[in-house]
C-alpha positions as a Python dict, from the first residue, in 0.01 Angstrom:
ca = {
    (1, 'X'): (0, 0, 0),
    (2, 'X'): (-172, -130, 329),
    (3, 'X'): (-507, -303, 357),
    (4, 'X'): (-699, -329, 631),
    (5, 'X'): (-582, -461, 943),
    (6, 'X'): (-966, -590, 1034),
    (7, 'X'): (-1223, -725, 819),
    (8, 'X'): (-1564, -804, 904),
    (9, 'X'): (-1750, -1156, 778),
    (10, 'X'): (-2099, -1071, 737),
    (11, 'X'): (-2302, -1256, 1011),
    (12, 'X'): (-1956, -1362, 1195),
    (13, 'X'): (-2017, -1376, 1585),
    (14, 'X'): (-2391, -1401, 1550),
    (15, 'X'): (-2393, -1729, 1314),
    (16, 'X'): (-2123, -1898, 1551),
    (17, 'X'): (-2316, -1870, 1815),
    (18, 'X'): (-2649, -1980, 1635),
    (19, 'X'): (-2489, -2286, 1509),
    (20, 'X'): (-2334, -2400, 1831),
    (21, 'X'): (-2673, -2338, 2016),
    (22, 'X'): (-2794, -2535, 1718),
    (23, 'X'): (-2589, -2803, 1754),
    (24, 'X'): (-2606, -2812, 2119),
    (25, 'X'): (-2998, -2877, 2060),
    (26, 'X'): (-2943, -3203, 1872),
    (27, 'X'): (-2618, -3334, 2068),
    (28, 'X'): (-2774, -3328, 2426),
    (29, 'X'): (-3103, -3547, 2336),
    (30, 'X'): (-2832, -3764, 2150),
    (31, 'X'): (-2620, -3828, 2418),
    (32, 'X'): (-2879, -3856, 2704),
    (33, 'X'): (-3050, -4158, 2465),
    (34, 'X'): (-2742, -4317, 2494),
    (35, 'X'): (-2697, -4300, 2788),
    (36, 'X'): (-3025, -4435, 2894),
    (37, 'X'): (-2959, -4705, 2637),
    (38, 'X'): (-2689, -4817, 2834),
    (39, 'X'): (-2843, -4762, 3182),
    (40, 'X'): (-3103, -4981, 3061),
    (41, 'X'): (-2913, -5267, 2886),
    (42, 'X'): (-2706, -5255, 3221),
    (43, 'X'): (-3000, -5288, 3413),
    (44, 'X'): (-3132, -5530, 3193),
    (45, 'X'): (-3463, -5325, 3088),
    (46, 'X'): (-3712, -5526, 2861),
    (47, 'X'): (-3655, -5280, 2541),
    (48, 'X'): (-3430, -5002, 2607),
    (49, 'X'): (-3400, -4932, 2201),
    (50, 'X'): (-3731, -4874, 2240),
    (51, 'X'): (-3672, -4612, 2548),
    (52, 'X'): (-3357, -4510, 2405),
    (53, 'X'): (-3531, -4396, 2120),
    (54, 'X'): (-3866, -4241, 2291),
    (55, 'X'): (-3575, -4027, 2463),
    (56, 'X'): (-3471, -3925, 2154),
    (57, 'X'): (-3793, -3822, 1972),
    (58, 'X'): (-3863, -3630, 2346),
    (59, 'X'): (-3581, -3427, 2320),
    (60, 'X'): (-3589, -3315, 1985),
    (61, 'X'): (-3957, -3210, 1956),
    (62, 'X'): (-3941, -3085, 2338),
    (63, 'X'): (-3662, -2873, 2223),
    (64, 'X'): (-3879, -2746, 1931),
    (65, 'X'): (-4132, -2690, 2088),
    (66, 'X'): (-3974, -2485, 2370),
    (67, 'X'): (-3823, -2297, 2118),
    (68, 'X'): (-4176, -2212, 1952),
    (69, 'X'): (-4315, -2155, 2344),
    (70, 'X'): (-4070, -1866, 2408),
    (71, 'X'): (-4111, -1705, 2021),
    (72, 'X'): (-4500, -1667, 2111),
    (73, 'X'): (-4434, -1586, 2460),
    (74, 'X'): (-4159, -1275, 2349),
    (75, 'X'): (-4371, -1166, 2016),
    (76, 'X'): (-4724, -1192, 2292),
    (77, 'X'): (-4538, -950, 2560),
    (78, 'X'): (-4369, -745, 2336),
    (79, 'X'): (-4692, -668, 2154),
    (80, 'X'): (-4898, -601, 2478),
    (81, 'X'): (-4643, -327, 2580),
}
């Protein structure tokens, strides 16, 4: 008695990819505020916490919101065709 030589995981390929685009959306705003952290600690910047951290919250929400841009966008084209 064989079994199959291929099985299929429900969502496999799709939810790989949706998690590393996911992730990807959180690690780059991460690793550009510290990097600007350190550019400005180098560079001896009056607060760069503080524009470490407005880097941050820009990223994140920008990212959002660019997400949310495109969704209307698509959903406003696809309905005028």
């Amino acid at each position: 008695m064989s079994g199959p030589l291929q099985f299929g995981i429900p969502g496999g390929p799709e939810l790989t990819i949706i998690l590393f685009f996911s992730l990807l959306l959180f690690v780059v705003p991460i690793v550009a505020a510290v990097q600007i952290y350190r550019d400005a600690s180098a560079n001896d910047v009056d607060n760069p916490t503080a524009w470490s951290l407005g880097m941050l919250l820009v990223g994140l929400v920008g990212n959002i919101v660019g997400i949310v841009a495109v969704w209307i966008l698509y959903t406003v084209v696809e309905i005028r065709e």
